[in-house]
KEBALUM-802866 format. One record per atom (N, C-alpha, C): y, z, x. Coordinates in steps of 0.1 Angstrom, whole numbers. Layout:
! KEBALUM-802866
Y:Y, Z:Z, X:X
...
! end
This chain:
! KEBALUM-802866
Y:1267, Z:1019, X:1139
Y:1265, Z:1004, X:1141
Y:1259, Z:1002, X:1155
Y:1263, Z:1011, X:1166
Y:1264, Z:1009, X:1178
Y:1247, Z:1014, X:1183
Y:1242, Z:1021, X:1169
Y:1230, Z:1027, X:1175
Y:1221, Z:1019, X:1169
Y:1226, Z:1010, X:1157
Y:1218, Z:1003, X:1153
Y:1217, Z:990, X:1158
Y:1227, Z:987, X:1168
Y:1224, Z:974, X:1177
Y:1211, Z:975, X:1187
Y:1214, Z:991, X:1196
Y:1206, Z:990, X:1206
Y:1192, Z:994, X:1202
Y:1187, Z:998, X:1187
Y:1175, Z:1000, X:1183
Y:1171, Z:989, X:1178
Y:1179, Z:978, X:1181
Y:1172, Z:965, X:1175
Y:1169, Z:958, X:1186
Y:1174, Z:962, X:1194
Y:1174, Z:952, X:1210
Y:1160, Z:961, X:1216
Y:1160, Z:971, X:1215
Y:1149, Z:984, X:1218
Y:1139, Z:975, X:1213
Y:1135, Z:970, X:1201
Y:1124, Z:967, X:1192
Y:1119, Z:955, X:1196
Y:1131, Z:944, X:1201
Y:1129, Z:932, X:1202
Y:1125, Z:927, X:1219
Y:1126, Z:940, X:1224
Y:1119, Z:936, X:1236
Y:1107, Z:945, X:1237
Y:1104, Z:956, X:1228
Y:1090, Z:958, X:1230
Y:1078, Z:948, X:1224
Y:1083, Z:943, X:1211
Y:1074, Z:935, X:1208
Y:1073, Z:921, X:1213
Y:1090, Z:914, X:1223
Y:1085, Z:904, X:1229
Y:1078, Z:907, X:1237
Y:1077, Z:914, X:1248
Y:1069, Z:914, X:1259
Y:1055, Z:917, X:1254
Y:1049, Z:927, X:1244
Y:1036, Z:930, X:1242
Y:1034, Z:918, X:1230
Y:1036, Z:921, X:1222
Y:1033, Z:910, X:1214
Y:1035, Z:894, X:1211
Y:1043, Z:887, X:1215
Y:1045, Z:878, X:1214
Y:1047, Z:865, X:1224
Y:1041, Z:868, X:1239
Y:1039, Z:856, X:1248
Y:1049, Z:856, X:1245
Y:1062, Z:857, X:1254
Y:1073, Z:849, X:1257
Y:1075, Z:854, X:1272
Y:1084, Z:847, X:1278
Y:1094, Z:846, X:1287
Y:1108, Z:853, X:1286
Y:1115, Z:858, X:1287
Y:1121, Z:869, X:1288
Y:1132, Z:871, X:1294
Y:1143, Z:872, X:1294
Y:1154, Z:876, X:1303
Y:1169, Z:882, X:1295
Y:1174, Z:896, X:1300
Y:1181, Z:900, X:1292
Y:1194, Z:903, X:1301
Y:1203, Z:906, X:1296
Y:1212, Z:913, X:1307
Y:1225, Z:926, X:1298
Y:1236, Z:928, X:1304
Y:1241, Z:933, X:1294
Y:1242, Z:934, X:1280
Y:1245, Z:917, X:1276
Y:1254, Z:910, X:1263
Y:1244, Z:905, X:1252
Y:1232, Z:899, X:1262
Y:1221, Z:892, X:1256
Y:1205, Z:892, X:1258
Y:1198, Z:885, X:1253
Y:1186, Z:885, X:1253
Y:1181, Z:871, X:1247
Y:1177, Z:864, X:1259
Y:1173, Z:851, X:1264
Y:1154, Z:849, X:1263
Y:1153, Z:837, X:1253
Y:1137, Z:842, X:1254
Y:1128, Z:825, X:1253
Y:1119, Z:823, X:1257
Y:1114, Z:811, X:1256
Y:1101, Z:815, X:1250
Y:1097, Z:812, X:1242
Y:1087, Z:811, X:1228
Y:1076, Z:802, X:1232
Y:1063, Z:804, X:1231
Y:1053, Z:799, X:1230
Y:1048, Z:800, X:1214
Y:1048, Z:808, X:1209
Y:1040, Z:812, X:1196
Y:1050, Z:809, X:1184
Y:1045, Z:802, X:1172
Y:1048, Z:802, X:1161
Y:1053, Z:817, X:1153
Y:1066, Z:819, X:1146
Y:1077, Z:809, X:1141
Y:1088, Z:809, X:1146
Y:1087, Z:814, X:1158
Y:1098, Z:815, X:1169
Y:1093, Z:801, X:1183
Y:1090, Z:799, X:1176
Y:1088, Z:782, X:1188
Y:1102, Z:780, X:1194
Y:1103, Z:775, X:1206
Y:1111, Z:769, X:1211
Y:1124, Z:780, X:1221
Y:1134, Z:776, X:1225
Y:1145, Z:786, X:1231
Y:1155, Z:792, X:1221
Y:1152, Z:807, X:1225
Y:1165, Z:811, X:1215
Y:1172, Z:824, X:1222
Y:1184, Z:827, X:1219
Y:1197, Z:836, X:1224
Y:1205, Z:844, X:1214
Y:1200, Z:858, X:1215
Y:1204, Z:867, X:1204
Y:1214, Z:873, X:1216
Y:1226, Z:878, X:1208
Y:1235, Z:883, X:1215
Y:1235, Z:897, X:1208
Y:1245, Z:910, X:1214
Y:1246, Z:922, X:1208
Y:1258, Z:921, X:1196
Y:1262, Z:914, X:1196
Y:1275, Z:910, X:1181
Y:1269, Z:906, X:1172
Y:1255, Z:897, X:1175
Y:1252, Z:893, X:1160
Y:1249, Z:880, X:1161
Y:1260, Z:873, X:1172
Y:1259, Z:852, X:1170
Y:1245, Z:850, X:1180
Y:1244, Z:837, X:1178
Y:1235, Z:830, X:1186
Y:1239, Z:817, X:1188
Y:1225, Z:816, X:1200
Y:1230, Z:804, X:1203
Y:1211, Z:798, X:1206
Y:1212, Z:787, X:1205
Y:1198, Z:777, X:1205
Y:1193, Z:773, X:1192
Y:1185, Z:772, X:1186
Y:1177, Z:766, X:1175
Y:1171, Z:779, X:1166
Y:1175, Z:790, X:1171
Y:1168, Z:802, X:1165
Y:1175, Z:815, X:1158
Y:1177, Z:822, X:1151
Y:1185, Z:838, X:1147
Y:1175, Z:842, X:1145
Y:1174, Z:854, X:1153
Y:1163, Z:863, X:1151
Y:1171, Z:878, X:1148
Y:1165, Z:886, X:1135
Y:1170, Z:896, X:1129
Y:1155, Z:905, X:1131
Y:1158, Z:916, X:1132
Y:1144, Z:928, X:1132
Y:1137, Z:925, X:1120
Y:1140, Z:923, X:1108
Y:1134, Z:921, X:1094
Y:1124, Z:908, X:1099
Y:1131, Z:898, X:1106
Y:1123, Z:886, X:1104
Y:1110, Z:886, X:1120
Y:1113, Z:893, X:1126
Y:1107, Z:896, X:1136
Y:1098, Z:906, X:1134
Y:1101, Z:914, X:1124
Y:1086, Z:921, X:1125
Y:1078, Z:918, X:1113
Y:1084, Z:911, X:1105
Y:1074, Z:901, X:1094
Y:1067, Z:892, X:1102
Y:1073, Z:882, X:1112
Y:1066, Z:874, X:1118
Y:1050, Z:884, X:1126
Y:1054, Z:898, X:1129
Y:1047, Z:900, X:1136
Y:1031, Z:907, X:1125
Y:1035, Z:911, X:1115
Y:1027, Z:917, X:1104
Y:1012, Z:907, X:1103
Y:1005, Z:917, X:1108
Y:994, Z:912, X:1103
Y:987, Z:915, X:1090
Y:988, Z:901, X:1086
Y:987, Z:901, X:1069
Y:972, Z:907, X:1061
Y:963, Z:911, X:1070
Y:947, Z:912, X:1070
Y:953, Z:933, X:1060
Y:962, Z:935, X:1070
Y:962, Z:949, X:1065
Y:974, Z:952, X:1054
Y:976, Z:940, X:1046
Y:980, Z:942, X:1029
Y:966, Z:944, X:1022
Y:954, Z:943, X:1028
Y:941, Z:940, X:1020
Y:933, Z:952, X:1031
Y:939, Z:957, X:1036
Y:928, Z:965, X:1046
Y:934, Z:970, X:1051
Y:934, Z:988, X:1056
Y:939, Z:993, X:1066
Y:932, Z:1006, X:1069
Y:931, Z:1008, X:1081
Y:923, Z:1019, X:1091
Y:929, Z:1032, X:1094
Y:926, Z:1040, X:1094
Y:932, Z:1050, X:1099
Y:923, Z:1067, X:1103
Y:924, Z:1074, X:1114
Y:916, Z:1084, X:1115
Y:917, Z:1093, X:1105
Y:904, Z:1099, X:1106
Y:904, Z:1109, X:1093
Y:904, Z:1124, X:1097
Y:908, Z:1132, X:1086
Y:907, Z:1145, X:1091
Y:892, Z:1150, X:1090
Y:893, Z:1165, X:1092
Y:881, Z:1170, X:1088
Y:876, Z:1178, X:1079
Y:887, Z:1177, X:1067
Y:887, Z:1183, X:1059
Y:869, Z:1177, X:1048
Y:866, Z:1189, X:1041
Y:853, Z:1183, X:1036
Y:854, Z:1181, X:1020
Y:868, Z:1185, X:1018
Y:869, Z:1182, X:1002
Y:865, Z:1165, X:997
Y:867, Z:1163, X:983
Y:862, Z:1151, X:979
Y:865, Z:1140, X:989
Y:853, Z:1132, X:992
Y:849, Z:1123, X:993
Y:861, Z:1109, X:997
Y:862, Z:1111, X:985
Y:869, Z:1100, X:977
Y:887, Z:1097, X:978
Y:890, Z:1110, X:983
Y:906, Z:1115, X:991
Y:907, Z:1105, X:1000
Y:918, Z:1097, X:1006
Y:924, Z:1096, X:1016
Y:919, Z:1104, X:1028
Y:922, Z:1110, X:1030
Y:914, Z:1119, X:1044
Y:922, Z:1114, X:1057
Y:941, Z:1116, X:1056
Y:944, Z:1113, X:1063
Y:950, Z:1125, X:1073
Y:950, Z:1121, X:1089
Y:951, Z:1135, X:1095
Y:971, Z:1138, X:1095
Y:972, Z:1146, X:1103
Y:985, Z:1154, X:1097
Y:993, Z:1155, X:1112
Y:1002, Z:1146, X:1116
Y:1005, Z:1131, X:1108
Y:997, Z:1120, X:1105
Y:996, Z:1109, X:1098
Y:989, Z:1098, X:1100
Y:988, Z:1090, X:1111
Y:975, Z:1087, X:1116
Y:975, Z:1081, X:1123
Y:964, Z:1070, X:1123
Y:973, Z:1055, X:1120
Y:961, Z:1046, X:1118
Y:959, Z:1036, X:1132
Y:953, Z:1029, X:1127
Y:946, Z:1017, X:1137
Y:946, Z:1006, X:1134
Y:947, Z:1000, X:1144
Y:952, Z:982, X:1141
Y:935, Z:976, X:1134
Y:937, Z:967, X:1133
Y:923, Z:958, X:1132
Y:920, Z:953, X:1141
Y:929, Z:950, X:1154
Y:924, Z:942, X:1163
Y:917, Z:957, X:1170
Y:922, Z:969, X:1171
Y:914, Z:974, X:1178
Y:900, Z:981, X:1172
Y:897, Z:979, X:1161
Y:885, Z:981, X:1147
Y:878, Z:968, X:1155
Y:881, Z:958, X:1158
Y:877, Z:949, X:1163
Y:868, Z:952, X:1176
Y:873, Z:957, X:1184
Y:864, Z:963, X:1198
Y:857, Z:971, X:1193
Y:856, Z:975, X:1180
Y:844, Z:983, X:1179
Y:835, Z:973, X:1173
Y:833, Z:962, X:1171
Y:826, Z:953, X:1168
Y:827, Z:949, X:1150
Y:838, Z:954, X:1143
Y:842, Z:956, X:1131
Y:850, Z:946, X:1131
Y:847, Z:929, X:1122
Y:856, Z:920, X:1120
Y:862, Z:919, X:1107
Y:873, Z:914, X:1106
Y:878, Z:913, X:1093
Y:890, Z:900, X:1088
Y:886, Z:896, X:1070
Y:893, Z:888, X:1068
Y:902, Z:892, X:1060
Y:915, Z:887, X:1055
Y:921, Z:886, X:1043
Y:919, Z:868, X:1036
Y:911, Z:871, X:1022
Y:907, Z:863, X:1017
Y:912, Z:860, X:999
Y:911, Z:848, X:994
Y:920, Z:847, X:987
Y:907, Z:849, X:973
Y:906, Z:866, X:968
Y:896, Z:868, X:960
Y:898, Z:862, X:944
Y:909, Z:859, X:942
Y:911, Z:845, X:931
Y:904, Z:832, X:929
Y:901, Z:826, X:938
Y:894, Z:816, X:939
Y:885, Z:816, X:949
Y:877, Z:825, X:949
Y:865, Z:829, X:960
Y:853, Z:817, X:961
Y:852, Z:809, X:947
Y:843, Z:800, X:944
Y:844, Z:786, X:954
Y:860, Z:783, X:952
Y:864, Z:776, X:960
Y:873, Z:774, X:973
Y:872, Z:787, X:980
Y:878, Z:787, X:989
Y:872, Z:782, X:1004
Y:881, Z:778, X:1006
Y:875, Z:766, X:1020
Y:871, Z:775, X:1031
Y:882, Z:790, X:1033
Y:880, Z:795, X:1046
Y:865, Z:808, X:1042
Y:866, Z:808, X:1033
Y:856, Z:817, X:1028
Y:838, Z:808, X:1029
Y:841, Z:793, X:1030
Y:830, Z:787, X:1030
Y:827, Z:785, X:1047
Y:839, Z:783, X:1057
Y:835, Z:784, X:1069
Y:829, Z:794, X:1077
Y:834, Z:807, X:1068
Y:830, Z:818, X:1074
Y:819, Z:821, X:1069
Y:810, Z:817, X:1060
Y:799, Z:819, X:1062
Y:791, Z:810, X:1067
Y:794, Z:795, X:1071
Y:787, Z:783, X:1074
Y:789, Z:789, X:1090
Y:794, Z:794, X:1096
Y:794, Z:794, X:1108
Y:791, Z:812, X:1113
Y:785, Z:822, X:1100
Y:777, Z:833, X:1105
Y:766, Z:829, X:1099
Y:762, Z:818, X:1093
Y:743, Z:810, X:1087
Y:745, Z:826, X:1073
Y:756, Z:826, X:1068
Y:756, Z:836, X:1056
Y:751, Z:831, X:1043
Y:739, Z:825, X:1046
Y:733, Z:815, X:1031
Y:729, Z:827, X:1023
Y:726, Z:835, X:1021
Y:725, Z:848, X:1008
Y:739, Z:854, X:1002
Y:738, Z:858, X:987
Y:753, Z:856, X:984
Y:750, Z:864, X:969
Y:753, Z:878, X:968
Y:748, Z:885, X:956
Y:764, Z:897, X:952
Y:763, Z:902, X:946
Y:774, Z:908, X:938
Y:772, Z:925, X:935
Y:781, Z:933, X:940
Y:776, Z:948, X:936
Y:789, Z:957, X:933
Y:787, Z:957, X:920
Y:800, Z:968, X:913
Y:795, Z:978, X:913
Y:805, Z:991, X:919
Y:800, Z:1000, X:918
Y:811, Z:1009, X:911
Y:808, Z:1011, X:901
Y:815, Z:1023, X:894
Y:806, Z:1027, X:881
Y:813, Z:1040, X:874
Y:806, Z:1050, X:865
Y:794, Z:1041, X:856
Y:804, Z:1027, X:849
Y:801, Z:1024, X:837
Y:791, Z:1014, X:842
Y:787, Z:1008, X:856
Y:779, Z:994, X:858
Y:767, Z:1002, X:865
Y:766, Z:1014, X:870
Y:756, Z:1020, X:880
Y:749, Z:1027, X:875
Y:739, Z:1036, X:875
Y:730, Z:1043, X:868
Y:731, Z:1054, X:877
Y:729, Z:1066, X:874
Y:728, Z:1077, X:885
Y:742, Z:1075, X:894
Y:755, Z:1075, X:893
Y:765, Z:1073, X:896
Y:769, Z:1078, X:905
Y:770, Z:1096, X:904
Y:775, Z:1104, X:917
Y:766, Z:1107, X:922
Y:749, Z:1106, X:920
Y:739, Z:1104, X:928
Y:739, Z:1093, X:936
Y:743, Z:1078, X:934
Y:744, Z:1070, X:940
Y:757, Z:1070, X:952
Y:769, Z:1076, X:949
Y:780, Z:1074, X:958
Y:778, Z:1085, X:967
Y:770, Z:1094, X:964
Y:770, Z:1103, X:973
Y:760, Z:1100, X:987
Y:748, Z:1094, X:977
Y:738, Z:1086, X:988
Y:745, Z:1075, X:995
Y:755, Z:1068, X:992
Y:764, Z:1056, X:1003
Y:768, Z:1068, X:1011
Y:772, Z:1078, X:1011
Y:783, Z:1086, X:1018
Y:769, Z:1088, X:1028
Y:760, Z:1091, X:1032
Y:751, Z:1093, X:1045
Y:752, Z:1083, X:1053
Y:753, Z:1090, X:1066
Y:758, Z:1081, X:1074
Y:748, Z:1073, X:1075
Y:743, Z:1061, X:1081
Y:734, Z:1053, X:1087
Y:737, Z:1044, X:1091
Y:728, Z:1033, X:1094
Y:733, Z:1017, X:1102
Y:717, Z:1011, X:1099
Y:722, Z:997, X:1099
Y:714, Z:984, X:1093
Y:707, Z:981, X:1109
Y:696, Z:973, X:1104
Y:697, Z:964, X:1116
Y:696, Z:947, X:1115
Y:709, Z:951, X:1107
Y:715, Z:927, X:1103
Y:730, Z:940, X:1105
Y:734, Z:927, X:1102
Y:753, Z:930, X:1098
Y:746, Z:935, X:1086
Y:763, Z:939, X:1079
Y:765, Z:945, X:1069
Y:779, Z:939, X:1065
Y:776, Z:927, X:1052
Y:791, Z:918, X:1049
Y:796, Z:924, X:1039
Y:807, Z:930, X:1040
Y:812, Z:934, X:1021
Y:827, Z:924, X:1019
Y:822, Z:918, X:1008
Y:838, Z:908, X:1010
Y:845, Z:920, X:991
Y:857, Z:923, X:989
Y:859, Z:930, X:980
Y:869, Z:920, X:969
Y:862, Z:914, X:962
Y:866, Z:911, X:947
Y:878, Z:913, X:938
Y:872, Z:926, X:936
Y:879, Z:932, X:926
Y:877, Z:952, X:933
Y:888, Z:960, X:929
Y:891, Z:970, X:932
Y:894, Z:977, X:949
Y:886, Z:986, X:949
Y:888, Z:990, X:962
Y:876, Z:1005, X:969
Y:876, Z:1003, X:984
Y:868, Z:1013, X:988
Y:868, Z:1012, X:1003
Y:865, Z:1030, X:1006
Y:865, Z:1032, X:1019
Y:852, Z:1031, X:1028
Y:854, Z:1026, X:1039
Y:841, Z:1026, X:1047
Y:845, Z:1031, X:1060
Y:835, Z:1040, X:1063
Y:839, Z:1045, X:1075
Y:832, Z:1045, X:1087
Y:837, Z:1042, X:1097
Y:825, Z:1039, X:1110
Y:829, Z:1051, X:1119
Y:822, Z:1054, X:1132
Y:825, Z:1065, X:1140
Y:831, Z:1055, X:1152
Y:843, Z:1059, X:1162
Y:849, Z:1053, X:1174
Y:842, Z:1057, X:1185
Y:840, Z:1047, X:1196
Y:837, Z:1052, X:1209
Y:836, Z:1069, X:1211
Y:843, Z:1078, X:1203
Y:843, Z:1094, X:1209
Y:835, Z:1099, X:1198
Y:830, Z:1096, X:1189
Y:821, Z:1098, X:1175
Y:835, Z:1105, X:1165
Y:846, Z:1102, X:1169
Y:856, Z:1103, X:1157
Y:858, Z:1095, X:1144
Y:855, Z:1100, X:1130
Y:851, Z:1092, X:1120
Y:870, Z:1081, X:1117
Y:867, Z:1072, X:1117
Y:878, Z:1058, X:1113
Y:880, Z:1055, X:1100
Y:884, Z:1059, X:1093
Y:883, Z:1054, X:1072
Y:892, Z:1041, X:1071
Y:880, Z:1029, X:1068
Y:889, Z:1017, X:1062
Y:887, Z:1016, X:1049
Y:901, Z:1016, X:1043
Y:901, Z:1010, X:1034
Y:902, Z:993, X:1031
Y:892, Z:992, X:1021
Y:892, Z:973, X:1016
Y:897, Z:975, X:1002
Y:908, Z:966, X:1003
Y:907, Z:964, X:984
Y:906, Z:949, X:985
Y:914, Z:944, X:976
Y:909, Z:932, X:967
Y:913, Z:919, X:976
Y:907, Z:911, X:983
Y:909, Z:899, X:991
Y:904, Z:909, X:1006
Y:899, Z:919, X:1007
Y:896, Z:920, X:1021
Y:882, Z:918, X:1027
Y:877, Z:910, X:1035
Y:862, Z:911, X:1037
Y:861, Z:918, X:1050
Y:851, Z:923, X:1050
Y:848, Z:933, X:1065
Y:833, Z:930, X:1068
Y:834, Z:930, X:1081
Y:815, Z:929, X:1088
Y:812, Z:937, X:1098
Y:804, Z:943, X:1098
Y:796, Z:953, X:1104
Y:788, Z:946, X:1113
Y:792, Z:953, X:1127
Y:778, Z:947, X:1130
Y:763, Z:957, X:1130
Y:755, Z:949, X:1133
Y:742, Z:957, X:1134
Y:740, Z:971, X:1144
Y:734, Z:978, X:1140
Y:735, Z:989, X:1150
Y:746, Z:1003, X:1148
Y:758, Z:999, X:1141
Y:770, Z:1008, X:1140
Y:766, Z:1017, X:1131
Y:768, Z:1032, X:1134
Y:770, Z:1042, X:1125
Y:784, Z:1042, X:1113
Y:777, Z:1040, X:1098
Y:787, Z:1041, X:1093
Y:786, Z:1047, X:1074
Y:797, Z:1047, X:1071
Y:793, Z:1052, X:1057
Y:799, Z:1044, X:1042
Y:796, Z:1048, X:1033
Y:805, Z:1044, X:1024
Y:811, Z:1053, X:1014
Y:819, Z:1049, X:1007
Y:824, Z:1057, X:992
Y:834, Z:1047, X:982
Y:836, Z:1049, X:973
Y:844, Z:1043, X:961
Y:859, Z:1055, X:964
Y:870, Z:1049, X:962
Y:879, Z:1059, X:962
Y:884, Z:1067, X:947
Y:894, Z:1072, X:951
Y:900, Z:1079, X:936
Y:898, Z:1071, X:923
Y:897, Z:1050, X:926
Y:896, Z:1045, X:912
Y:885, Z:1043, X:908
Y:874, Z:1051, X:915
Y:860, Z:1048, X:909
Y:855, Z:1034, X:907
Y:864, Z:1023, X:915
Y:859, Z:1005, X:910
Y:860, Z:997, X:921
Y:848, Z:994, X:925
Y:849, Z:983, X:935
Y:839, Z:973, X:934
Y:840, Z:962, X:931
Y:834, Z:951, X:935
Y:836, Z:944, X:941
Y:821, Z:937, X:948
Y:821, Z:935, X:959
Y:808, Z:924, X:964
Y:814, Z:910, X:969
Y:805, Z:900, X:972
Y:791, Z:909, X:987
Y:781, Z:908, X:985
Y:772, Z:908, X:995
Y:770, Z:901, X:999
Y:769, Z:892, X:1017
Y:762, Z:883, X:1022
Y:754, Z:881, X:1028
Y:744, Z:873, X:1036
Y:733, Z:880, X:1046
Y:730, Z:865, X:1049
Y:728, Z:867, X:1060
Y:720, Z:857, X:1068
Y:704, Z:859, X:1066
Y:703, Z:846, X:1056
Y:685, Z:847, X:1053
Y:685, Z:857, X:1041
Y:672, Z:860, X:1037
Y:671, Z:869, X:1030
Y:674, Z:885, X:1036
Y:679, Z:891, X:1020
Y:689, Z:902, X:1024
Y:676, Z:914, X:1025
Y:682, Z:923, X:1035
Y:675, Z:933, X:1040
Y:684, Z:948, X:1037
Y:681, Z:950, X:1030
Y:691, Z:966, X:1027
Y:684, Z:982, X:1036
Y:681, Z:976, X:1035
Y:670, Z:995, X:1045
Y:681, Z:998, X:1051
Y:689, Z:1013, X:1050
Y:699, Z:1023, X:1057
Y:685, Z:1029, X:1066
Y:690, Z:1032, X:1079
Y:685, Z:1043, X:1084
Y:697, Z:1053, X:1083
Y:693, Z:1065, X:1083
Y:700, Z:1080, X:1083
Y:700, Z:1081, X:1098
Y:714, Z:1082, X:1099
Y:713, Z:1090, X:1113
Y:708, Z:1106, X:1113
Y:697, Z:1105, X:1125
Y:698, Z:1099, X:1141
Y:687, Z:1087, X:1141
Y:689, Z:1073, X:1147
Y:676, Z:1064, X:1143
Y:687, Z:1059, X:1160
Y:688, Z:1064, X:1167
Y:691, Z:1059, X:1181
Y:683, Z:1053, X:1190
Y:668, Z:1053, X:1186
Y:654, Z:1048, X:1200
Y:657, Z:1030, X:1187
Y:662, Z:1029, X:1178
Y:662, Z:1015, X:1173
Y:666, Z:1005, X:1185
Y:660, Z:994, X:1182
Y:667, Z:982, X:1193
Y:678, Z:980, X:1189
Y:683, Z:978, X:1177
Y:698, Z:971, X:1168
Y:709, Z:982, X:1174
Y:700, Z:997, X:1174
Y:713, Z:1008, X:1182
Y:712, Z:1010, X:1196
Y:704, Z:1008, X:1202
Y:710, Z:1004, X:1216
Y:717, Z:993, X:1219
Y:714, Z:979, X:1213
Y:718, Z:972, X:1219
Y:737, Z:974, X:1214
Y:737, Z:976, X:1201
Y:751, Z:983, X:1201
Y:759, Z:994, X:1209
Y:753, Z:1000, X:1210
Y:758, Z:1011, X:1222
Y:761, Z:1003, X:1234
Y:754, Z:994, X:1241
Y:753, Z:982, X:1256
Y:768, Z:975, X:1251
Y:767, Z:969, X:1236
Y:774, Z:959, X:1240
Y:791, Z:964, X:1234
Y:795, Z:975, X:1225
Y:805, Z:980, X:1221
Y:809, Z:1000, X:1224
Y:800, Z:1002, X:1232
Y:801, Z:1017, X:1238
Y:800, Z:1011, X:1255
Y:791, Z:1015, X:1260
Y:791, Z:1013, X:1273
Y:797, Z:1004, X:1279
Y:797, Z:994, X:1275
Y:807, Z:988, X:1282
Y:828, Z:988, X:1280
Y:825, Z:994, X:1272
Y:839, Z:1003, X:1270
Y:846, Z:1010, X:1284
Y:836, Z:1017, X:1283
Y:835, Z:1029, X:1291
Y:832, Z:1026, X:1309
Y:823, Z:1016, X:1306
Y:825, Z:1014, X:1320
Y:840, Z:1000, X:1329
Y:842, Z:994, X:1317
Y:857, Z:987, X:1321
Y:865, Z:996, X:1324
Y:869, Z:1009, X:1321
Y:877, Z:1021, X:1317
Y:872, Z:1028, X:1331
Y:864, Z:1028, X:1337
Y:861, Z:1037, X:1349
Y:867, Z:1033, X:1357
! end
C-alpha cells in the first residue's frame, strides 16, 4: 500500500510539473496544486491517506485519462526495427519504443482524431479543410479485392519518396502504416486506422503500406487540383526538399547547438 502511495505521488508530480501548467507545492503529508488547465480547474489538496480538501479528488486513473491524448486511440507512432521481413508487420524495435504525436509534430507531421461516421457532416473536419484551402476531396481503397495489380501496387507505395504539395490521408474505414524518416534518417511507423487523419508536409521522405488487414480506406485531399507524382528518393536538389530540410531539420539542429 505504502509503495503504492508514493508511486502515485511519484506520477502526480511528474505529470504536474511537465504536463499540466500548474503551480505546485508539496511537503511531507500533501500535495497542494493550483490548476490552470481543464478538468482539473481551480485549487485542489491530495493528501497521502487518500482525503482531500478544495473542490477537487484526483486519483492516478483520472489523472492520467485527463492527460491521454485521444488522437492516439486512432493513431500511434513508434520506431521501427530493421528487420526486412514483410512489410506489413508491426516492425516494432525490442523493447518498444513509441513517439508522441506532438513530437511527429516537429517533424512537420500533423494530425487529427476525426469522427469517420459522419465525415459528410462533420463540422471540425470542414474547418480543417477550409482553413488548409483543401477544396479537392477523392477516395482510395486499397486492398486485394478494389485494386488491380495489388502486391505490385503495395509494394510500389513501400518506395520511399516525397510530394511536392502535402500529402492528406484522412482513414475511413480500416487501417495502415506510413512511415517518415526522423531528423537522424531513423524510419518512424505510424499507424492510422479509422477516424485518424495525417498530413504530410511537402518535401518529407516517406512511405506507405496496408498492414496485416489488407483494408484501408481512405479520404484524399488537396489544395487545388490534386497532384500525385512520388519522387523516389534521392530527389534532394528539389525546392519542396530543401525548403524542408531549412524549415524541420536544420533548424532543429541548430536550436540544439
Amino acid at each position: 500500500m505504502m509503495r503504492d502511495r508514493q508511486l502515485f505521488f511519484g506520477l502526480l508530480l511528474i505529470l504536474t510539473f511537465v504536463s499540466l501548467h500548474k503551480l505546485c507545492y508539496c511537503d511531507d503529508q500533501t500535495v497542494s496544486c493550483e490548476s490552470f488547465d481543464e478538468p482539473f480547474g481551480g485549487s485542489w489538496i491530495v493528501s497521502k491517506n487518500g482525503d482531500y480538501e478544495g473542490n477537487k479528488r484526483i486519483t492516478k486513473t483520472t489523472l492520467v485519462e485527463a492527460l491521454k491524448d485521444e488522437r492516439e486511440d486512432v493513431i500511434q507512432a513508434w520506431y521501427m526495427d530493421d528487420n526486412q521481413e514483410d512489410q506489413r508487420l508491426p516492425h516494432h524495435k525490442d523493447p518498444k519504443e513509441f513517439l508522441s504525436l506532438d513530437k511527429l509534430a516537429e517533424l512537420g507531421v500533423l494530425s487529427w482524431r476525426l469522427d469517420a461516421d459522419h465525415y459528410e457532416t462533420d463540422e471540425e473536419l470542414k474547418k480543417i479543410r477550409e482553413s488548409g484551402g483543401y477544396s479537392y476531396m477523392d477516395f482510395c481503397e486499397v486492398c486485394p479485392e478494389k485494386l488491380q495489380n495489388y502486391e505490385e501496387k503495395v509494394k510500389s507505395f513501400f518506395e520511399e519518396h516525397l510530394h511536392t504539395d502535402e500529402e492528406i490521408r484522412y482513414c475511413v474505414a480500416g487501417s495502415g502504416y506510413f512511415d517518415v524518416r526522423d531528423r537522424n534518417e531513423a524510419w518512424i511507423r505510424v499507424w492510422v486506422k479509422k477516424g485518424g487523419m495525417i498530413v504530410f508536409p511537402a518535401g518529407i521522405y516517406h512511405r506507405f503500406t496496408v498492414d496485416s488487414d489488407n483494408y484501408i480506406k481512405a479520404m484524399r485531399l488537396f489544395a487545388g487540383g490534386p497532384v500525385w507524382t512520388p519522387y523516389n528518393r534521392p530527389h534532394d536538389h528539389l525546392p519542396a526538399r530543401k525548403e524542408y530540410v531549412d524549415n524541420f531539420v536544420n533548424k532543429a539542429f541548430n536550436a540544439s547547438a
